[in-house]
C-alpha positions, 0 to 999 in steps of 0.5 A, a space after each residue: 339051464 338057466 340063461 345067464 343074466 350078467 351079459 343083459 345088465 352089461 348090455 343094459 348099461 351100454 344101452 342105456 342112451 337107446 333106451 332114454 331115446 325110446 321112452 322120450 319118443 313114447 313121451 311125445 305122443 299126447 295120448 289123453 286118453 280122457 280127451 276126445 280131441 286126442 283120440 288119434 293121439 291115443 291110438 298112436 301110442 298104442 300101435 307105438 307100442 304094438 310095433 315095439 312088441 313086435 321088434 321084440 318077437 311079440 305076437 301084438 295088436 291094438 285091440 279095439 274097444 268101446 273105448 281106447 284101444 287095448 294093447 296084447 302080446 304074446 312071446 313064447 319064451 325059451 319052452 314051456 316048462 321054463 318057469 311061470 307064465 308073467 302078464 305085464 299089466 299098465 297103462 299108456 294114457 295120461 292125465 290131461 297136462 292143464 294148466 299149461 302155464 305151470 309148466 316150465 317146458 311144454 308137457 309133451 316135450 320131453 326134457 332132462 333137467 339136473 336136480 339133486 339125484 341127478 337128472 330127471 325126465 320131466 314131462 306128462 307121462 314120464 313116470 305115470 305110467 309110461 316111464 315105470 312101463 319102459 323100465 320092464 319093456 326096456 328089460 325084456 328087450 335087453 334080454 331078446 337082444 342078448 339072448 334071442 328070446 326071454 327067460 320065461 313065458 311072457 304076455 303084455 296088457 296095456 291099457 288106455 282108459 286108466 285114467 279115465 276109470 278103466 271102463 272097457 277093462 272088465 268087459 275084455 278082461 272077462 272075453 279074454 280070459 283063456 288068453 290072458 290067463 298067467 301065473 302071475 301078474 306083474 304091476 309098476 305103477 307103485 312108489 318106492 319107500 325112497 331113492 334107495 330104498 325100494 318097496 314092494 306094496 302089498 296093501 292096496 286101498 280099494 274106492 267108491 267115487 261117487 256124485 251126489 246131487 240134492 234138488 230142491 226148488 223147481 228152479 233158481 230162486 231170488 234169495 230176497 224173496 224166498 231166503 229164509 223160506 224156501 230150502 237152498 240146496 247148497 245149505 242142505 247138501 253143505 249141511 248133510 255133507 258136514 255129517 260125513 265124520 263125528 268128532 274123532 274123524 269116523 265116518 258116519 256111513 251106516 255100516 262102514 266099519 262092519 268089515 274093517 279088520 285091525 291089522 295083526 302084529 306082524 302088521 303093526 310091527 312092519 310098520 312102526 319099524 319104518 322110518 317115517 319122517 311125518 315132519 317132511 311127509 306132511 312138510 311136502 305139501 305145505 301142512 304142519 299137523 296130521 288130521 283124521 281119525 283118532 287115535 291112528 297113526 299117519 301111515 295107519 290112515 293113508 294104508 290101512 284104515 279107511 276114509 271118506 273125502 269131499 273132492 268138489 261141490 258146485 251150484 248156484 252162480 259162482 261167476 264174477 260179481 253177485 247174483 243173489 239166487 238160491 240154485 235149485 240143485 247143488 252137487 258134490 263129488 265124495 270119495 271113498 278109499 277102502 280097505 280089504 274085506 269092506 265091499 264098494 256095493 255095501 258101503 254105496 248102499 250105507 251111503 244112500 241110507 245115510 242121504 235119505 235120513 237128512 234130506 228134508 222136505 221138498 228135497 230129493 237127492 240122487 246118487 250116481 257111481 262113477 267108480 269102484 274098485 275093491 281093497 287088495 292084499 297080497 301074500 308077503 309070503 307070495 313065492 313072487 313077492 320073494 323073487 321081486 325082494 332078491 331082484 331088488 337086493 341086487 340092484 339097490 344099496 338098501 333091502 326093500 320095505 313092504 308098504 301100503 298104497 293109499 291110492 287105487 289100482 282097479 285093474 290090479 283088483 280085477 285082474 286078481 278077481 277075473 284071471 285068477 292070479 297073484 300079482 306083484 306091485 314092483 314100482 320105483 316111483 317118488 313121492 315127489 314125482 308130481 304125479 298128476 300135476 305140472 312139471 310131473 317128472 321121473 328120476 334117470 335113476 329110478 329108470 334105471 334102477 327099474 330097469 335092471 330089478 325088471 330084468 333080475 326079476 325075469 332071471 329070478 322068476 325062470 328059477 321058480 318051478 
């Protein structure tokens, strides 16, 4: 028999305090897990975690690794034939908080400031991903309280180098497999359409971010002795990089578009049947007009198409006065968003092809990877994805919308890929949550909403065979 879910949302609400308390305490740890100076920090907010786990009756530790501890628990729930074994992915690292100016209270202390859904949580973390993380901690600890186990066979994995490129994740992940192994795998690190609008995402653009550096001089140069003879890296790499797009925003890589599929008309119906407000999308970062490829809409660009971005160029002396130099490298930072059946290996390997074409004489360029991941797509018929839209339908005063993700997620990828299993993209995320920069904030709302869909979905997911 089924244990009933009514008497954990009710304790859920009379908790509610206890469990802002807790995600606070999370909040204070400053666990930049980029940064050496912090590696203690790091550390501390998993072995938090580990002991609330085991307040929980989880089987936890703090694996160690290369890099920063990995966080692993094991609860049995009520007996093995109870419904599917759920592997809870996220992550307890955060983006450095600089500049710290811009902040309106210092990034680790966590603050609730009023605003126009109520109050808001506003610190490093608070919803990336340390908030969407304790709305399902939250909720499987309502349930241990309630019931004295949860409603399924539950295992946990949190990571601390996401925001860093996940670089010990794939290695553990292939050492682990047994013990990791789920049915499904269930992600919050995902937005909602709005405030009452929940979503659940079933496209997820994959990423190549690459670091180009182009060479030429044996050594900086003064530009009135060599200008106008001798190539200046920085116009070449400019020049090269200025051929990334044609006219009609395509990218120009050789062989880019070979594996991009157009999206069929159940895709396309979706997604003009969302009410899409690109005046107050592009409004929200200060931009009147859409730009890109051609002939697409907006949410076709940022979901299902594919794209190349410059994200950073340097060289040469950029300090205060004049210096007159020609600099004898110049480099640029160029990213790449993916889409499902393009390959992050094929695409780097078209980009090379396309730099030995331009790079002149007395040039040479050198092409470094710092990331990749591939495109996801998930079955919107998935039994999973069902039982998250009935836990939404519950909670929230709209049905969820299903959406893409412009962003990537490389662990929900290799997760798919080394595991085996379905995954489900259930976040309550803003647009506005200032993700990444200062005053990054969550809504008490969104929190609690997330919370109670968390602890419907355990209920739901005890009803599948």
């Amino acid at each position: 028999m089924s244990l009933p879910l009514e008497p954990v949302l009710a304790h859920l609400e009379a908790n509610l305090e206890a469990s802002v308390e807790r995600w606070k305490e999370l909040l204070r740890i400053p666990s930049v897990g980029t940064d050496p100076a912090h590696r203690a920090d790091t550390r501390r907010a998993a072995e938090w975690l580990v002991a609330q786990l085991r307040s929980l009756g989880f089987d936890a530790a703090a694996r160690d690794t290369p890099g920063q501890p990995i966080v692993v628990g094991h609860h049995p729930g009520p007996g093995p034939a109870r419904g599917p074994r759920v592997l809870y992915y996220g992550h307890y690292d955060v983006q450095p908080p600089d500049p710290l100016e811009l902040w309106d209270n210092p990034p680790f202390e966590p603050t609730m400031v009023e605003a126009a859904h109520g109050p808001r949580m506003v610190a490093r973390g608070a919803v990336d991903d340390k908030g969407q993380l304790m709305t399902w901690l939250e909720a499987l600890r309502a349930w241990r309280d309630v019931h004295g186990t949860l409603p399924v066979a539950v295992s946990v994995f949190l990571e601390g180098e996401e925001e860093s490129g996940s670089p010990s994740l794939e290695p553990f992940l292939e050492s682990h497999r047994d013990e990791l192994r789920a049915d499904v795998c269930v992600v919050s690190d995902t937005n909602m359409w709005n405030i009452e609008t929940p979503a659940l995402a079933t496209l997820l653009r994959g990423l190549l971010y690459t670091e180009i550096t182009l060479s030429g001089p044996a050594h900086d140069l003064h530009s009135g002795l060599y200008g106008g003879a001798a190539p200046n890296p920085l116009n070449v790499l400019s020049r090269i990089l200025g051929q990334l797009h044609d006219a009609e925003g395509r990218v120009q890589v050789p062989g880019f578009y070979d594996d991009v599929e157009e999206l069929d008309e159940d895709e396309r119906r979706r997604l003009a049947e969302l009410p899409f407000d690109e005046a107050a999308f592009l409004g929200s970062a200060g931009l009147t007009v859409s730009t890109g490829e051609t002939g697409r809409s907006t949410l076709e660009r940022i979901w299902t198409r594919p794209t190349c971005d410059i994200n950073g160029m340097w060289g040469g002396y950029t300090g205060p006065g004049s210096k007159t130099v020609i600099p004898a490298r110049a480099s640029a930072k160029v990213s790449f968003r993916l889409v499902p059946k393009q390959n992050p290996g094929k695409i780097a390997a078209g980009l090379r092809e396309f730099l030995a074409k331009r790079t002149p004489a007395d040039c040479r360029f050198e092409l470094d990877i710092h990331a990749t991941a591939a495109p996801l797509r998930i079955p919107v018929d998935s039994p999973y994805v069902q039982a998250a839209r009935r836990a939404l339908e519950q909670v929230f005063p709209k049905a969820p919308v299903l959406i893409g993700m412009g962003g990537s997620i490389p662990a929900v990828e290799a997760i798919k890929r080394l595991l085996g299993m379905d995954v489900l993209l259930l976040g309550f995320g803003l647009a506005d949550d200032r993700v990444h920069s200062p005053n990054e904030k969550f809504e008490l709302r969104c929190f609690t909403s997330g919370i109670r869909t968390h602890a419907g979905l355990l209920a739901e997911l005890a009803r599948l065979d």
